[in-house]
N, C-alpha and C positions, 0 to 999 in steps of 0.2 A: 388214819391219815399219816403219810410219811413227811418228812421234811423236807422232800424234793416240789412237795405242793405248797411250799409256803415261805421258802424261802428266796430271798431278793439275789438276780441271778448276775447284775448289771453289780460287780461289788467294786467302792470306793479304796484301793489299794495303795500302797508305797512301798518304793526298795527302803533297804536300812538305813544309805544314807543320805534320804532324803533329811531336808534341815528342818525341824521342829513346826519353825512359822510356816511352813508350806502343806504341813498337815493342819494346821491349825485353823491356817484359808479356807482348807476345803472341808472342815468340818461347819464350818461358819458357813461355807458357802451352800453344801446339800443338806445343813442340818439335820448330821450324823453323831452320834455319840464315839463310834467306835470306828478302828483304822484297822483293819491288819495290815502287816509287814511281809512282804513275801521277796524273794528272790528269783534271778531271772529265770528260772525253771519253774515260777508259781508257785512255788512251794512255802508254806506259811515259816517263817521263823519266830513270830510275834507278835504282838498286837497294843493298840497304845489303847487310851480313853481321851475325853472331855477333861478327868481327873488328872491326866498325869500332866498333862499341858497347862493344868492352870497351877501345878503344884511347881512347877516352875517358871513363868509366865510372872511381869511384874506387877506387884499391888496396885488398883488406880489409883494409892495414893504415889508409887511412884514409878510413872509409868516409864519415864526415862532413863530408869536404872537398871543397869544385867540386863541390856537387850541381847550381849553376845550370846546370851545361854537360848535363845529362840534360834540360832545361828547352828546350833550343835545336832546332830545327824537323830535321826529316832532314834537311832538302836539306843543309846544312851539312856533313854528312859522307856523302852517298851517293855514287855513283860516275856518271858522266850518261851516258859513253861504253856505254850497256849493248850488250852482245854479245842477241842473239834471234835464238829457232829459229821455224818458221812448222809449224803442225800435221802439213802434208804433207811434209816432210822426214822422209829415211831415220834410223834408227837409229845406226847406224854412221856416215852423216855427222858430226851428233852426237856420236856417239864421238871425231873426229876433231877434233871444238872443241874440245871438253874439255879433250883434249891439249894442243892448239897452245894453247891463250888460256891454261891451267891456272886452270879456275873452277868451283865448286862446284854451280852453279845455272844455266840456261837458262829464261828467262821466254821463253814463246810467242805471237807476237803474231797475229793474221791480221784485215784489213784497217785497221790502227794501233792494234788495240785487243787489250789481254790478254787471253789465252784459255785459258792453262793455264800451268806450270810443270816441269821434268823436271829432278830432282838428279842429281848423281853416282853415288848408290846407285840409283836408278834406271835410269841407264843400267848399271852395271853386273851389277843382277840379270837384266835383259833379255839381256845377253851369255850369261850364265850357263845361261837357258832356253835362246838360240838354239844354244848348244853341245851343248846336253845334258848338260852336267855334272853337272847336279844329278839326272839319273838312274841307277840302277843301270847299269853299262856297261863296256868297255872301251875302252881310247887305244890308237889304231893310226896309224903313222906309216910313209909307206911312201917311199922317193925314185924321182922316175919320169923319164923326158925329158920333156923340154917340149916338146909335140905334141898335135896336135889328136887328141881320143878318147882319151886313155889312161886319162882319169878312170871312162868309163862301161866302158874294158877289165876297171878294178880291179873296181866294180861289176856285175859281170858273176860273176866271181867268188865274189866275196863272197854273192851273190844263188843259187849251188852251193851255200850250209848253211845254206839259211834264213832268215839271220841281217837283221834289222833294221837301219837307218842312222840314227842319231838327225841326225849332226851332220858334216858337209863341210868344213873350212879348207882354203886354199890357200895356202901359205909359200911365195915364193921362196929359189931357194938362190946361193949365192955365183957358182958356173957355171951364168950363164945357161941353160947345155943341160939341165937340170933343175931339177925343183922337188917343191916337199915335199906329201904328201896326209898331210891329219889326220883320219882317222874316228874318230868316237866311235860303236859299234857296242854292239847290245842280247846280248852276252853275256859271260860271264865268261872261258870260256875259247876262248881263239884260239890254242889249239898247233898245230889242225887246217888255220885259215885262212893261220896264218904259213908253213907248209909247203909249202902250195899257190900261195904268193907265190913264197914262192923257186924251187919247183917253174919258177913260168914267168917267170924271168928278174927277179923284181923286188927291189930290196934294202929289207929292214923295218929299219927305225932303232929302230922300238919296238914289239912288247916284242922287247929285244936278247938274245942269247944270253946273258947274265948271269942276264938276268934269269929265263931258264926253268931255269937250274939253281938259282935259288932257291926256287922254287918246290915 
């Protein structure tokens, strides 16, 4: 999935010198976290937050104090250095800025000009679809060698009860000679599936033997 599928395309933007309270309306008003700053060619120069407006913004204890400083243009407190994703990037790249840079907001630029925006809750409801999590399901977690086909061996199996794949992860594990398969599968009960794992050699981490005498 690229980020041209999930990105909001309708983006809440400001020239630089707009005055601070006039970002700060409209984030109150679309309740939005994040502003970029762009110039009359679209072109991003910046980008503010929720944060930087309350870090100048007066205390409620007093509120009537330094309102001129809400009066002073963004650029004064945006950030210039902006981080940007381009429409055709993956998801999970994405995912992986998020991380590394820790930012709330990815403005989208494609050829220097804004084209959309993608949050954090964004990216992580997409996660969420591409799991399957948010379907009815089971978590099935199996340890395999690490070796070419073992993946389509397990599905091979699994494809013996019918049963649906919502969702694929690949974990490494600490001994390189293995690694971790994470299915999210369309049923409830897999007493039938885990027995037919172990049956052929493979070890299920989940659901553990704990787990099925609690059941």
């Amino acid at each position: 999935m690229i980020l041209e599928d999930i990105m909001k395309k309708s983006v809440i933007a400001v020239s630089p010198l707009e005055p601070i309270k006039s970002a700060l309306s409209l984030m109150n008003q679309h309740h939005i976290r994040h502003i970029p700053i762009i110039d009359s060619n679209q072109k991003i120069v910046g980008i503010i937050s929720d944060r930087d407006i309350r870090d100048v913004s007066p205390s409620i204890f007093h509120q009537d104090e330094h309102l001129e400083d809400l009066e002073k243009p963004v650029q004064t407190i945006m950030t210039k250095d902006v981080i940007t994703g381009h429409p055709m990037d993956f998801v999970e790249e994405a995912a992986v800025i998020f991380f590394d840079h820790k930012i709330g907001c990815l403005p989208i630029e494609k050829d220097n000009k804004l084209v959309g925006i993608v949050t954090e809750t964004d990216i992580l409801y997409t996660l969420v679809q591409l799991t399957g999590a948010h379907q009815p399901s089971s978590h099935l977690e199996i340890r395999v060698a690490n070796q070419t086909g073992v993946l389509a061996d397990v599905a091979v199996i699994l494809k013996k009860f019918n049963i649906n794949i919502a969702s694929v992860l690949i974990y490494p594990e600490q001994d390189v000679r293995y690694k971790i398969l994470v299915f999210r599968v369309q049923t409830m009960d897999t007493t039938r599936i885990v027995s037919e794992l172990k049956k052929n050699g493979y070890t299920v981490l989940w659901p553990s033997d704990q787990e099925f005498l609690h059941e």
